[in-house]
HTML snippet that shows the backbone in 3Dmol.js (N, CA, C, O; Angstrom):
<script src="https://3Dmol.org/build/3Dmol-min.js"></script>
<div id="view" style="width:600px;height:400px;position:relative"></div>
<script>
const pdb = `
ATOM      1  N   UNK A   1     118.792  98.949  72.746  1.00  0.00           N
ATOM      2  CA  UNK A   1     117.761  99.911  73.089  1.00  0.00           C
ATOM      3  C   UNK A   1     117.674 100.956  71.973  1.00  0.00           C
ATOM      4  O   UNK A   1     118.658 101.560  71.549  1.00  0.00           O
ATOM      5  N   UNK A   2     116.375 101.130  71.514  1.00  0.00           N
ATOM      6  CA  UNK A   2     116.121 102.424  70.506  1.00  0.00           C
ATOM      7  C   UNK A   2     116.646 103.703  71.389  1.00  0.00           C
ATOM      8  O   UNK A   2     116.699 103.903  72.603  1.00  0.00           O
ATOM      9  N   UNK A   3     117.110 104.691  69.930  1.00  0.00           N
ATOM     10  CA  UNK A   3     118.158 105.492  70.643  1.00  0.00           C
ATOM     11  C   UNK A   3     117.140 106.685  70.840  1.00  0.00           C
ATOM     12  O   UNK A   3     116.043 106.233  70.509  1.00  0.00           O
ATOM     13  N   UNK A   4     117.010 107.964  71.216  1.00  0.00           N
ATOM     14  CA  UNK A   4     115.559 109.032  71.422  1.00  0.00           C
ATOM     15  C   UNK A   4     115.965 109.589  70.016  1.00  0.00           C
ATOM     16  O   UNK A   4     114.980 110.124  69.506  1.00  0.00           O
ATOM     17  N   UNK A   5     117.094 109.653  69.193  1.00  0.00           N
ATOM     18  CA  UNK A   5     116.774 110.067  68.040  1.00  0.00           C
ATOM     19  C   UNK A   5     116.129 109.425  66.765  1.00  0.00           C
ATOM     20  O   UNK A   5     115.638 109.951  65.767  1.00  0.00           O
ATOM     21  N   UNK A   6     116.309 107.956  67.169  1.00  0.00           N
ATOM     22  CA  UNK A   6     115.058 107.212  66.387  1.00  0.00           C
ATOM     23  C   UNK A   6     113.880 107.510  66.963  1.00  0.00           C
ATOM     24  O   UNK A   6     112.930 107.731  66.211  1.00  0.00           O
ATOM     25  N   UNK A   7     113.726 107.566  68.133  1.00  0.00           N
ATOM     26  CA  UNK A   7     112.268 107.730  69.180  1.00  0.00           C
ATOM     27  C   UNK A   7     111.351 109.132  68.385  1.00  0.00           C
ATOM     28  O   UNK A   7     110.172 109.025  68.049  1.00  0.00           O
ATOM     29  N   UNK A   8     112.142 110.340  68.202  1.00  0.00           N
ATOM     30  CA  UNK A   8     111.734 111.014  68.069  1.00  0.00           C
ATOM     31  C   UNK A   8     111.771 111.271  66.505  1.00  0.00           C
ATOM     32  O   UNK A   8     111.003 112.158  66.132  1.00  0.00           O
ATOM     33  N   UNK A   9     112.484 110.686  65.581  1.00  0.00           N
ATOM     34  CA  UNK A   9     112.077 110.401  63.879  1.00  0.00           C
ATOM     35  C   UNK A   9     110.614 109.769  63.664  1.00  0.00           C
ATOM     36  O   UNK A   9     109.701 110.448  63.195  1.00  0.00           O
ATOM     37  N   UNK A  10     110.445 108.350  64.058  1.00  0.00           N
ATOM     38  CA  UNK A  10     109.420 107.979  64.230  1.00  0.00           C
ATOM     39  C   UNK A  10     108.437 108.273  64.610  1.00  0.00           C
ATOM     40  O   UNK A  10     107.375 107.823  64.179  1.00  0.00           O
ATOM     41  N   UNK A  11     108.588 109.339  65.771  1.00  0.00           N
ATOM     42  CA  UNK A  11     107.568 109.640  66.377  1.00  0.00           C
ATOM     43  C   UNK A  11     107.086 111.203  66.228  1.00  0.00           C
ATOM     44  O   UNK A  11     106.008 111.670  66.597  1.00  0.00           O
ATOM     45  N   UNK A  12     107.988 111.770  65.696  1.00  0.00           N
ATOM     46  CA  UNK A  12     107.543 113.359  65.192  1.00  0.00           C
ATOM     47  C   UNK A  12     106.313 113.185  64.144  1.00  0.00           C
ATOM     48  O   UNK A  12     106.146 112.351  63.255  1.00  0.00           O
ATOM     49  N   UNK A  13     105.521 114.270  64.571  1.00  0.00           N
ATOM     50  CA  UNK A  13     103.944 114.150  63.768  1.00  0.00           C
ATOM     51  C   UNK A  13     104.588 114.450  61.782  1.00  0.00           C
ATOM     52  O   UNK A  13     104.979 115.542  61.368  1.00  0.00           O
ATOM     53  N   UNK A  14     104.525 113.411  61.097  1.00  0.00           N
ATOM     54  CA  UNK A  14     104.485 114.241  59.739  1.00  0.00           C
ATOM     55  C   UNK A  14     105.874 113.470  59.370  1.00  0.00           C
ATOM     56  O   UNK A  14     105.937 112.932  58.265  1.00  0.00           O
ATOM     57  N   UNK A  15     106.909 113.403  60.189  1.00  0.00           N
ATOM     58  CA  UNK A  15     108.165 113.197  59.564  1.00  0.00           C
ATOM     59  C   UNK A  15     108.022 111.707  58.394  1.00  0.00           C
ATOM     60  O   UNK A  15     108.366 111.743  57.212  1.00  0.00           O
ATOM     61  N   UNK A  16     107.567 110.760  58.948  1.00  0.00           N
ATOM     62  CA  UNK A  16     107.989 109.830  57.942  1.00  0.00           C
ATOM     63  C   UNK A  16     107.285 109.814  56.698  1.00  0.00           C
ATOM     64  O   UNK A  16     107.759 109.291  55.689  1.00  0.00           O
ATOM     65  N   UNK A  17     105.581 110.664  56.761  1.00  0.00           N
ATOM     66  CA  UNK A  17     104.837 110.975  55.744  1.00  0.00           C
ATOM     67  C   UNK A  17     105.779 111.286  54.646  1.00  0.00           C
ATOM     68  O   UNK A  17     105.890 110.747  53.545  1.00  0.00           O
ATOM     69  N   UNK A  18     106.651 112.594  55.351  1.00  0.00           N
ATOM     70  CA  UNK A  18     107.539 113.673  54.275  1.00  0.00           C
ATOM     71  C   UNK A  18     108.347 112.926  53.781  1.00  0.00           C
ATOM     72  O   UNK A  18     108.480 112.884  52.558  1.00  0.00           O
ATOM     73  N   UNK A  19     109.202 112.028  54.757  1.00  0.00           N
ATOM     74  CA  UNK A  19     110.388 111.156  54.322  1.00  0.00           C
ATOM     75  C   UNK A  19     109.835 110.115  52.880  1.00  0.00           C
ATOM     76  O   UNK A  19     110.559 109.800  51.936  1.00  0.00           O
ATOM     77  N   UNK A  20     108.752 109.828  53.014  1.00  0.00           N
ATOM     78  CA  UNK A  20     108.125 108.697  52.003  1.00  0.00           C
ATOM     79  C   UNK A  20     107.585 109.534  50.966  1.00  0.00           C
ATOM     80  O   UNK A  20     107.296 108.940  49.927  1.00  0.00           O
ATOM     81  N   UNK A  21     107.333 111.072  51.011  1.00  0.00           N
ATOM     82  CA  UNK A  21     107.003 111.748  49.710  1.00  0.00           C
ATOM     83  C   UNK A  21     108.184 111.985  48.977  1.00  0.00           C
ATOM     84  O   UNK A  21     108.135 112.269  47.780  1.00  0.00           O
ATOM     85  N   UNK A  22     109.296 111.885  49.635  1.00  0.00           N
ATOM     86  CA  UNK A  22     110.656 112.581  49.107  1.00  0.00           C
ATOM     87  C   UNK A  22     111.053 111.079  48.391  1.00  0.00           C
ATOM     88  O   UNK A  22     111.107 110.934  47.170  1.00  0.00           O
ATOM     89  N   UNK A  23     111.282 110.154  49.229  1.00  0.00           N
ATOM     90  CA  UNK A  23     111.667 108.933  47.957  1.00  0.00           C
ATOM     91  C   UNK A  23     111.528 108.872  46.842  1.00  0.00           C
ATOM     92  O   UNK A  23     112.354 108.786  45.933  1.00  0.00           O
ATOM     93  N   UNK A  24     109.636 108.945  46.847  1.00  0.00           N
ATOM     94  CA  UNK A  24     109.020 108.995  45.997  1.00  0.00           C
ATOM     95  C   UNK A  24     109.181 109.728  44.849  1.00  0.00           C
ATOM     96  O   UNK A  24     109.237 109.207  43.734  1.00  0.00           O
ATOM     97  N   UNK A  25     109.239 110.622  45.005  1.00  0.00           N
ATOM     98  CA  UNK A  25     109.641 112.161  44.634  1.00  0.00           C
ATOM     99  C   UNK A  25     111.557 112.220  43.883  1.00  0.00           C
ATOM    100  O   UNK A  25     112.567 111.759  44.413  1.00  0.00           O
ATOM    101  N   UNK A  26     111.459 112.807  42.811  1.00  0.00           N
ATOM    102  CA  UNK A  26     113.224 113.375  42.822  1.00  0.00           C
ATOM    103  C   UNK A  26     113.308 114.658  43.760  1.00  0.00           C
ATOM    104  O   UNK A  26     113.226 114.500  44.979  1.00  0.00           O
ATOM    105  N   UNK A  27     113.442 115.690  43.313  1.00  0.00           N
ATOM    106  CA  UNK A  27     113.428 116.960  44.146  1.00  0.00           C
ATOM    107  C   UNK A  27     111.678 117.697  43.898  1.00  0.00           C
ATOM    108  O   UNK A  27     110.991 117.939  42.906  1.00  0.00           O
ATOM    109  N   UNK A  28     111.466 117.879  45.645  1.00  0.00           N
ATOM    110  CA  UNK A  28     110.258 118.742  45.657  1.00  0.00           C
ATOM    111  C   UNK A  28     110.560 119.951  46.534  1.00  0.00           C
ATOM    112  O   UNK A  28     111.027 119.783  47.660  1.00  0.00           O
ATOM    113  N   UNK A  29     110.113 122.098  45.676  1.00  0.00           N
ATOM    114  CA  UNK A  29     109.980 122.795  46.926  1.00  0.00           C
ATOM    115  C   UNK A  29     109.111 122.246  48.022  1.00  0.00           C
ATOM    116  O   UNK A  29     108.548 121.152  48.041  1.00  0.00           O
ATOM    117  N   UNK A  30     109.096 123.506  49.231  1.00  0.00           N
ATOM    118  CA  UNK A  30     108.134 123.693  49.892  1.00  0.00           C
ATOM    119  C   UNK A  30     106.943 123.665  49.761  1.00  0.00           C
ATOM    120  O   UNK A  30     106.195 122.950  50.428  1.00  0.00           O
ATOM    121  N   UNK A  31     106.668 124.286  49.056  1.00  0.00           N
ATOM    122  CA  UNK A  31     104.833 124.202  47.839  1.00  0.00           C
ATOM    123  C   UNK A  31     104.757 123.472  48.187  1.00  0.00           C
ATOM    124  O   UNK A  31     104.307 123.307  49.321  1.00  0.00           O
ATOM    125  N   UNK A  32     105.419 121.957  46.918  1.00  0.00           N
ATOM    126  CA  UNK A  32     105.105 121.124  46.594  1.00  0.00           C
ATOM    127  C   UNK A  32     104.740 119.932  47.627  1.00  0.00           C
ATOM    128  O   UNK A  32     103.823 119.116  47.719  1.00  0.00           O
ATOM    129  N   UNK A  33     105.928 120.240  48.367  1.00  0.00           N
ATOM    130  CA  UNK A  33     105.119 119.097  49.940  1.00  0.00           C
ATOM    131  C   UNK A  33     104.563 119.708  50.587  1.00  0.00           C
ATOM    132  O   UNK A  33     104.311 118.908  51.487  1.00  0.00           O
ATOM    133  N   UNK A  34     103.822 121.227  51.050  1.00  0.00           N
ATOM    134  CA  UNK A  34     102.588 121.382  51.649  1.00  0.00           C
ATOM    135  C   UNK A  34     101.920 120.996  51.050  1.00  0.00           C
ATOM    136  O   UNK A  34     101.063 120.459  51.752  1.00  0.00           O
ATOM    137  N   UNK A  35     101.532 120.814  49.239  1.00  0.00           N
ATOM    138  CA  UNK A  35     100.483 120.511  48.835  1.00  0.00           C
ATOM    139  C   UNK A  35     100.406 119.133  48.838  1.00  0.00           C
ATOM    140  O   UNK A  35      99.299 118.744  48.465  1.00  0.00           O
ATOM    141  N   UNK A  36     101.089 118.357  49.089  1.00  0.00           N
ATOM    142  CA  UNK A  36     100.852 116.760  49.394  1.00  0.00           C
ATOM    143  C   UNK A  36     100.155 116.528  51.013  1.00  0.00           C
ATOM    144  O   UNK A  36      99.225 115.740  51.187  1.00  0.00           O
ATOM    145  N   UNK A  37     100.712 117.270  52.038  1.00  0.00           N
ATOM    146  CA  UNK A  37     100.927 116.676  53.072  1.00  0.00           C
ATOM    147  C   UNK A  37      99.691 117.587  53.829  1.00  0.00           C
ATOM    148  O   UNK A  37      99.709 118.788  53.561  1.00  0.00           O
ATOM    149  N   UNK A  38      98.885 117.224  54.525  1.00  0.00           N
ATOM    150  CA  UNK A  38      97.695 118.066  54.951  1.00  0.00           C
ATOM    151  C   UNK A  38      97.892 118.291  56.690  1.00  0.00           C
ATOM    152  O   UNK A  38      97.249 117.782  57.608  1.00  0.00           O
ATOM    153  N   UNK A  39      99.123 119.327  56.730  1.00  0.00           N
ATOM    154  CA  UNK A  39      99.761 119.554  58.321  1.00  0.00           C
ATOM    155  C   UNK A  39      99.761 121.367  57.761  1.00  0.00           C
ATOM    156  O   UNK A  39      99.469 122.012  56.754  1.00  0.00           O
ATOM    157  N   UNK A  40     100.354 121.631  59.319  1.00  0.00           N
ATOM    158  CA  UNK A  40     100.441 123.101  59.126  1.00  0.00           C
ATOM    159  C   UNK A  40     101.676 123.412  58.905  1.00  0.00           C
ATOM    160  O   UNK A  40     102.487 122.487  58.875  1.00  0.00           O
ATOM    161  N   UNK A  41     101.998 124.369  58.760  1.00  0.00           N
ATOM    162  CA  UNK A  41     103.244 125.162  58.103  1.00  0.00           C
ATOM    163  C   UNK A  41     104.472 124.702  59.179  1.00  0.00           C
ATOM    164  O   UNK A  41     105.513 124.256  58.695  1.00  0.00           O
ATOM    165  N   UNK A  42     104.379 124.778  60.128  1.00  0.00           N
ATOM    166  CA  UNK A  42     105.214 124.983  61.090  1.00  0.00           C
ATOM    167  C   UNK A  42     105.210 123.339  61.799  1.00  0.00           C
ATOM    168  O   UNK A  42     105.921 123.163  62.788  1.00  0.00           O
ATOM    169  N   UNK A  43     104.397 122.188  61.257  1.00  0.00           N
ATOM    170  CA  UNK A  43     104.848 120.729  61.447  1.00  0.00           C
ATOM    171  C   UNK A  43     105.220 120.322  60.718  1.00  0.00           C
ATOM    172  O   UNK A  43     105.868 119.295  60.916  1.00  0.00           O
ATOM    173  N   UNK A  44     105.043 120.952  59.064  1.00  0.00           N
ATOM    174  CA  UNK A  44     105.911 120.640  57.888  1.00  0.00           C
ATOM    175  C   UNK A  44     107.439 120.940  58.144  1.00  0.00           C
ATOM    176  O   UNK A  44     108.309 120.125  57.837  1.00  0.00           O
ATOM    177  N   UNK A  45     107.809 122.602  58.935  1.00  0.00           N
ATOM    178  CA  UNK A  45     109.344 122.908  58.874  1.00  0.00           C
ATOM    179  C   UNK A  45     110.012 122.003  59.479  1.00  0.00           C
ATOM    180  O   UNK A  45     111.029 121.478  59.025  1.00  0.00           O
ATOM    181  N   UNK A  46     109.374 121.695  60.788  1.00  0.00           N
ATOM    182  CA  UNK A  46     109.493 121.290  61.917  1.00  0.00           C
ATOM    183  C   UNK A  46     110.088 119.915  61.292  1.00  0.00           C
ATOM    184  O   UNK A  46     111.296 119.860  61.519  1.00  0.00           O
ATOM    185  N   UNK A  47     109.650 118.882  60.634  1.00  0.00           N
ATOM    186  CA  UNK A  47     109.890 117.558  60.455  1.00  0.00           C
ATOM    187  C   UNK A  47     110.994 117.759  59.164  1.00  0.00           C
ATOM    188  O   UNK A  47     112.100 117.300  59.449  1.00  0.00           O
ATOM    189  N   UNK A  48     110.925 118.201  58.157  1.00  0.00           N
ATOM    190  CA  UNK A  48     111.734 118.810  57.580  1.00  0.00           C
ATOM    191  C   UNK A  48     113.237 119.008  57.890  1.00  0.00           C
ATOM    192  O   UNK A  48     114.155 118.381  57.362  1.00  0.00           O
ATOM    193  N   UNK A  49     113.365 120.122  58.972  1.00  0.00           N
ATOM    194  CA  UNK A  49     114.260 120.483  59.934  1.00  0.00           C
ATOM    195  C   UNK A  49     114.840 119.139  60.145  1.00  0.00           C
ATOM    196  O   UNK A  49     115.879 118.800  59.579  1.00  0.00           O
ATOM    197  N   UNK A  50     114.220 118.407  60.910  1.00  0.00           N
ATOM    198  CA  UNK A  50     114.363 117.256  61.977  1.00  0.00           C
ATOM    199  C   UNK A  50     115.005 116.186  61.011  1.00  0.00           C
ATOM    200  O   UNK A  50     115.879 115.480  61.514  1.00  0.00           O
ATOM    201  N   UNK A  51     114.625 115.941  59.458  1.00  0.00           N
ATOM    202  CA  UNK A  51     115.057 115.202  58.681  1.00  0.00           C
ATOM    203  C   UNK A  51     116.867 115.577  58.233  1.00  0.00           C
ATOM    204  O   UNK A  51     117.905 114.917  58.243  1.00  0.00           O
ATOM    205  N   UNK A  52     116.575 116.689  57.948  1.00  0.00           N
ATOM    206  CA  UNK A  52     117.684 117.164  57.395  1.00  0.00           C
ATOM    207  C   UNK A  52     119.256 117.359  58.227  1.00  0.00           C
ATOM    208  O   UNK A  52     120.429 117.344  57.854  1.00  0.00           O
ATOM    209  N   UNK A  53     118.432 117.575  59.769  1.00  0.00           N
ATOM    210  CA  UNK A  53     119.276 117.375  60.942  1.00  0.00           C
ATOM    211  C   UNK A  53     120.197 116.144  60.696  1.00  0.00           C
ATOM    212  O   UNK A  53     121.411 115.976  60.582  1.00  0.00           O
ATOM    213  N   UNK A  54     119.010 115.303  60.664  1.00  0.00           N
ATOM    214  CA  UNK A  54     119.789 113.954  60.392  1.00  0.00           C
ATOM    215  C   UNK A  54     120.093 113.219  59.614  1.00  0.00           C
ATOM    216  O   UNK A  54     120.125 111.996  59.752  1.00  0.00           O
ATOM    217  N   UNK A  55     120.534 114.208  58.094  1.00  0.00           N
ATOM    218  CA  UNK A  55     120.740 113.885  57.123  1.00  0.00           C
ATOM    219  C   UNK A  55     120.087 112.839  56.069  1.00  0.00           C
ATOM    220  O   UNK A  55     120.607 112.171  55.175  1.00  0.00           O
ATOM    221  N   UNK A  56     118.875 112.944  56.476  1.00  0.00           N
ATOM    222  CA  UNK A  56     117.694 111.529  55.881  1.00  0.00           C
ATOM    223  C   UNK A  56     117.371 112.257  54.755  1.00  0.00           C
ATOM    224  O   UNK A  56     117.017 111.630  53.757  1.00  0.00           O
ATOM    225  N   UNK A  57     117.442 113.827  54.713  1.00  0.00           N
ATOM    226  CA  UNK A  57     116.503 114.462  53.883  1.00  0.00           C
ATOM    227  C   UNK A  57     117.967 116.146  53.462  1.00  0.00           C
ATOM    228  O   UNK A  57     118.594 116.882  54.225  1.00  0.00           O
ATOM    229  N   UNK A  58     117.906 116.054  52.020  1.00  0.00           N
ATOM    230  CA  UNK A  58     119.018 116.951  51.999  1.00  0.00           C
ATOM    231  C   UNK A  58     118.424 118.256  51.467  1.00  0.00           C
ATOM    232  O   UNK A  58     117.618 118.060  50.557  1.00  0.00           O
ATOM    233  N   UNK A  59     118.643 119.738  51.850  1.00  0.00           N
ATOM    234  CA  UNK A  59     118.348 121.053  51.393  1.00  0.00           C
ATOM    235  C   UNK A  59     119.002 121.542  50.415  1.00  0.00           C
ATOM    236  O   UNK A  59     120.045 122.113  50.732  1.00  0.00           O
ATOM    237  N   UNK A  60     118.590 121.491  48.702  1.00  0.00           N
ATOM    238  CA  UNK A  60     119.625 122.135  47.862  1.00  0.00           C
ATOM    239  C   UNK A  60     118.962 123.750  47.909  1.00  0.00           C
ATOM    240  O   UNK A  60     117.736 123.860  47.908  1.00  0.00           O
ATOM    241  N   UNK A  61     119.793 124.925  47.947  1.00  0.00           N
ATOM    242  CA  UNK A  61     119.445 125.631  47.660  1.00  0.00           C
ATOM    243  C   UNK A  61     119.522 125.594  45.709  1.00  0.00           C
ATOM    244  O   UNK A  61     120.354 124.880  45.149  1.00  0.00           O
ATOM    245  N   UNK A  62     118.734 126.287  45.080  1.00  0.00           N
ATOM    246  CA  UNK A  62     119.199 126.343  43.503  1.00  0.00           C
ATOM    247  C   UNK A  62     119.119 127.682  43.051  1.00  0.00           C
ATOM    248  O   UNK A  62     119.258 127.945  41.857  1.00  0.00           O
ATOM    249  N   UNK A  63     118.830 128.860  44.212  1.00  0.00           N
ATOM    250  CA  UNK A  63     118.814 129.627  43.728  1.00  0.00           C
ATOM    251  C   UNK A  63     118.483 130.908  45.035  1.00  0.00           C
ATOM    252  O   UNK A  63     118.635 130.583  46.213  1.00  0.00           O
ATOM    253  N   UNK A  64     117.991 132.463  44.638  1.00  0.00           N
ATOM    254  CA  UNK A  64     118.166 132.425  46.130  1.00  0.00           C
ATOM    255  C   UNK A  64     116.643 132.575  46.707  1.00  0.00           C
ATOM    256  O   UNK A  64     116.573 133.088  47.824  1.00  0.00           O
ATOM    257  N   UNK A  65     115.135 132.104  45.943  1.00  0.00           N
ATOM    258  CA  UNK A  65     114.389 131.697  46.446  1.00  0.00           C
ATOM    259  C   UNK A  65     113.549 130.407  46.217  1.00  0.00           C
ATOM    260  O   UNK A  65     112.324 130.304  46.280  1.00  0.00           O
ATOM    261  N   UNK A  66     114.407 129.512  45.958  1.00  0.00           N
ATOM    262  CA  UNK A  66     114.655 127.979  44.643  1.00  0.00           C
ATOM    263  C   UNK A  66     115.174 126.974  45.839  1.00  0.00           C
ATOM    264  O   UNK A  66     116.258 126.476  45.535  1.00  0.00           O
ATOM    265  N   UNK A  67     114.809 126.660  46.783  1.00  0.00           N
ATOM    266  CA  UNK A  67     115.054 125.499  47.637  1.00  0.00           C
ATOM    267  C   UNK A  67     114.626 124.440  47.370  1.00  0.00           C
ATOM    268  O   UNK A  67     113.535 124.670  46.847  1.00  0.00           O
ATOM    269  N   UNK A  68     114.802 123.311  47.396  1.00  0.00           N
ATOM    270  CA  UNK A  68     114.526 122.087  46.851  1.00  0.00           C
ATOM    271  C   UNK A  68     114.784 121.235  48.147  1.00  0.00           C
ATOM    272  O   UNK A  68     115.554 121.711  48.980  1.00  0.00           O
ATOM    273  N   UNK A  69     114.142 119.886  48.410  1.00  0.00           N
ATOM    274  CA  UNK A  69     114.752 118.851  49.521  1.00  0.00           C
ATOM    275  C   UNK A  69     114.271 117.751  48.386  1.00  0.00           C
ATOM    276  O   UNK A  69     113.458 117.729  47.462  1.00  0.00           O
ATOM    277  N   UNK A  70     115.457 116.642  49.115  1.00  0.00           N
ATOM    278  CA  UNK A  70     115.083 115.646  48.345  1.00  0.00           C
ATOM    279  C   UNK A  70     116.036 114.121  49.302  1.00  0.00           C
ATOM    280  O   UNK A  70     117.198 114.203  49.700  1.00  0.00           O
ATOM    281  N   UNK A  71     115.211 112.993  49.442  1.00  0.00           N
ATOM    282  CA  UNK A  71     116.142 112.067  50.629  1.00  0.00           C
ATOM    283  C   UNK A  71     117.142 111.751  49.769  1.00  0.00           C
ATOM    284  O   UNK A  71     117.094 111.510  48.562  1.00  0.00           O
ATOM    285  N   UNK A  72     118.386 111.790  50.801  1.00  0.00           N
ATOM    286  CA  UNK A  72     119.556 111.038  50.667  1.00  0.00           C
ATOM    287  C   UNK A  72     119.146 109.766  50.940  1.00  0.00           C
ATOM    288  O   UNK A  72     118.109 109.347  51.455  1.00  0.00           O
ATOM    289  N   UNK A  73     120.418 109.045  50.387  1.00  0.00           N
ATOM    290  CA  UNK A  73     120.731 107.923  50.371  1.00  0.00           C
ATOM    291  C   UNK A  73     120.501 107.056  51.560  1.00  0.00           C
ATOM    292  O   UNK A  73     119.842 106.022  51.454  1.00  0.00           O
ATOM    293  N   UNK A  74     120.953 107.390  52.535  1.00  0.00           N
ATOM    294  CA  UNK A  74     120.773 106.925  54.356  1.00  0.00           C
ATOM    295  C   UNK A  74     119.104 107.332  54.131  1.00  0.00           C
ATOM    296  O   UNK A  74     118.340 106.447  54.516  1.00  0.00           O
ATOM    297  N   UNK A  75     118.660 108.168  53.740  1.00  0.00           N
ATOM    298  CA  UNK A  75     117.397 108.519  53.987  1.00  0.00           C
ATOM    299  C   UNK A  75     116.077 107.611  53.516  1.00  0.00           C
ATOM    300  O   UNK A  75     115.038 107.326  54.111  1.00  0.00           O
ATOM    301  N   UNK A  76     116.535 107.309  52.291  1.00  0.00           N
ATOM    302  CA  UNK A  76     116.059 106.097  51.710  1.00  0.00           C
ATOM    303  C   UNK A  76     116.566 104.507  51.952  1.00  0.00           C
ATOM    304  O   UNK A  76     115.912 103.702  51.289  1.00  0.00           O
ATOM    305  N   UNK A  77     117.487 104.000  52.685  1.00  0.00           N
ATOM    306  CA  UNK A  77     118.046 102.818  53.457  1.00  0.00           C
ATOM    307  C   UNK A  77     116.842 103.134  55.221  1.00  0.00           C
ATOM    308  O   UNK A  77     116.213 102.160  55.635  1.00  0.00           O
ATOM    309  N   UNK A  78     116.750 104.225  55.833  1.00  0.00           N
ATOM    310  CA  UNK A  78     115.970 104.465  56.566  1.00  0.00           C
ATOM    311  C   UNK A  78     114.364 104.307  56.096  1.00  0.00           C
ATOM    312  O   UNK A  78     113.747 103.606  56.898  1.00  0.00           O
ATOM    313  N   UNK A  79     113.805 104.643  55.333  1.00  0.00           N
ATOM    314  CA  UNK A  79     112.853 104.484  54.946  1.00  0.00           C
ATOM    315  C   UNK A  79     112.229 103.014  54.409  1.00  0.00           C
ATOM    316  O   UNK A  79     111.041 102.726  54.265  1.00  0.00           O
ATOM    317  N   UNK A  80     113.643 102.015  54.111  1.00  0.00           N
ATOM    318  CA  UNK A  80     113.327 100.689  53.709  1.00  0.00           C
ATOM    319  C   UNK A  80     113.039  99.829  55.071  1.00  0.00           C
ATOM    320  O   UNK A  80     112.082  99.092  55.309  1.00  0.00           O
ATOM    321  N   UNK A  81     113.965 100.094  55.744  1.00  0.00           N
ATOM    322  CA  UNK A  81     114.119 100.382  57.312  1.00  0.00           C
ATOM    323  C   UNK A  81     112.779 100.037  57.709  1.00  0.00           C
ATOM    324  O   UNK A  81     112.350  98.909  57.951  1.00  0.00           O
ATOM    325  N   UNK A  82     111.996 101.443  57.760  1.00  0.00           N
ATOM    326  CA  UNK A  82     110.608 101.715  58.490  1.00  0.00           C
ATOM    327  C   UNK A  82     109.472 100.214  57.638  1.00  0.00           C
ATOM    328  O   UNK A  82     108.681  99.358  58.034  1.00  0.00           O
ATOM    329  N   UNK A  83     110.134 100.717  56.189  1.00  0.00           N
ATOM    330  CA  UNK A  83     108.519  99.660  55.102  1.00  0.00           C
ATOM    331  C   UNK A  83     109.039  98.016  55.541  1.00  0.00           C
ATOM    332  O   UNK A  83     108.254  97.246  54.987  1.00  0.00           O
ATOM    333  N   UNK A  84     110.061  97.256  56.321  1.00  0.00           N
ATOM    334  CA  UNK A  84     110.644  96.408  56.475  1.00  0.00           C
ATOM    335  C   UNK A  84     109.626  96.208  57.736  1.00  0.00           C
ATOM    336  O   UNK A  84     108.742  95.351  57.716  1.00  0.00           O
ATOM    337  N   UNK A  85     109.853  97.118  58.866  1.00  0.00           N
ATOM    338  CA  UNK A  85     108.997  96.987  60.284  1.00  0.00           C
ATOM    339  C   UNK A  85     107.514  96.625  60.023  1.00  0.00           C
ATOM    340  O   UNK A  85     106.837  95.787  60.620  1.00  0.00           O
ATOM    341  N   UNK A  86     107.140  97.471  58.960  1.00  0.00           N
ATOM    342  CA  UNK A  86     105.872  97.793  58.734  1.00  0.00           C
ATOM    343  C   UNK A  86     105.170  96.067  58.512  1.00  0.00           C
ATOM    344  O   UNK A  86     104.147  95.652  59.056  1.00  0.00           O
ATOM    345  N   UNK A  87     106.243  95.147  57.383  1.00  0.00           N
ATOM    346  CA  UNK A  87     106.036  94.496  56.700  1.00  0.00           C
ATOM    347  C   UNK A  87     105.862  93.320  58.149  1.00  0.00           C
ATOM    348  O   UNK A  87     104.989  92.459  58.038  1.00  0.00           O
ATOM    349  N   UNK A  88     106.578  93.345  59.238  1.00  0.00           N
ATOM    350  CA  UNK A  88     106.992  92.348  59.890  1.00  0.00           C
ATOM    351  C   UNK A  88     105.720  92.913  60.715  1.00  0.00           C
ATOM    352  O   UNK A  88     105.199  91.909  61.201  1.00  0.00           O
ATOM    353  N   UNK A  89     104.993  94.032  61.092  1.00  0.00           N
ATOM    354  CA  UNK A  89     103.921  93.855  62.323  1.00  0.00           C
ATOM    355  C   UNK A  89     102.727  93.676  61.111  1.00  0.00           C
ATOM    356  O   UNK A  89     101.553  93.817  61.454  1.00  0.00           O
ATOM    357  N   UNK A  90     102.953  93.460  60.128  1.00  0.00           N
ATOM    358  CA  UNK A  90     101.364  93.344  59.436  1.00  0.00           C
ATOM    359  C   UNK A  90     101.121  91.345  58.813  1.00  0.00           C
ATOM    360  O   UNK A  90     100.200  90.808  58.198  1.00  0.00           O
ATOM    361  N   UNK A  91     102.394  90.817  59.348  1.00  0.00           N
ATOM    362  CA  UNK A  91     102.355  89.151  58.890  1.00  0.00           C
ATOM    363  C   UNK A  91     101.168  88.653  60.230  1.00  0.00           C
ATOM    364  O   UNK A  91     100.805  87.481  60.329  1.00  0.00           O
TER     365      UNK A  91
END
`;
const viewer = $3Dmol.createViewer("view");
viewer.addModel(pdb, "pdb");
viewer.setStyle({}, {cartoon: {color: "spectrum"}});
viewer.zoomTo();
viewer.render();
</script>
């Protein structure tokens, strides 16, 4: 049985968008993924948050207004994860 913390990765508005800009991506601020992602401030933190909770997505600070996120390793094995599902409902 899917566990509610996959339920709710998958299913949070924005999260896997962010998760798939960050792969993509080496390190991006805040800026930089509001300006990709066309959500509001507070579904960006929100999924963000929710990533980082679960270690998919890591917070460097670099400074003390220099935050950076960028996916871990699990984060990107998760994300092959999702493009794997994707691949199997589109045959």
């Amino acid at each position: 049985m899917v566990s509610d913390d996959v339920r709710e990765l998958i299913g949070r508005k924005r999260t896997i968008e962010i998760l798939e800009l960050l792969v993509a991506s080496d390190r991006l601020n805040y800026t930089e993924i509001e300006n990709e992602i066309a959500s509001s401030s507070d579904t960006i933190t929100d999924a963000l948050d929710l990533l980082c909770e679960h270690e998919l997505v890591e917070r460097v600070e670099e400074g003390p207004k220099n935050v950076k996120y960028n996916a871990t390793e699990t984060g990107q094995d998760f994300h092959r994860a999702i493009e794997a599902i994707e691949d199997m409902l589109s045959e």
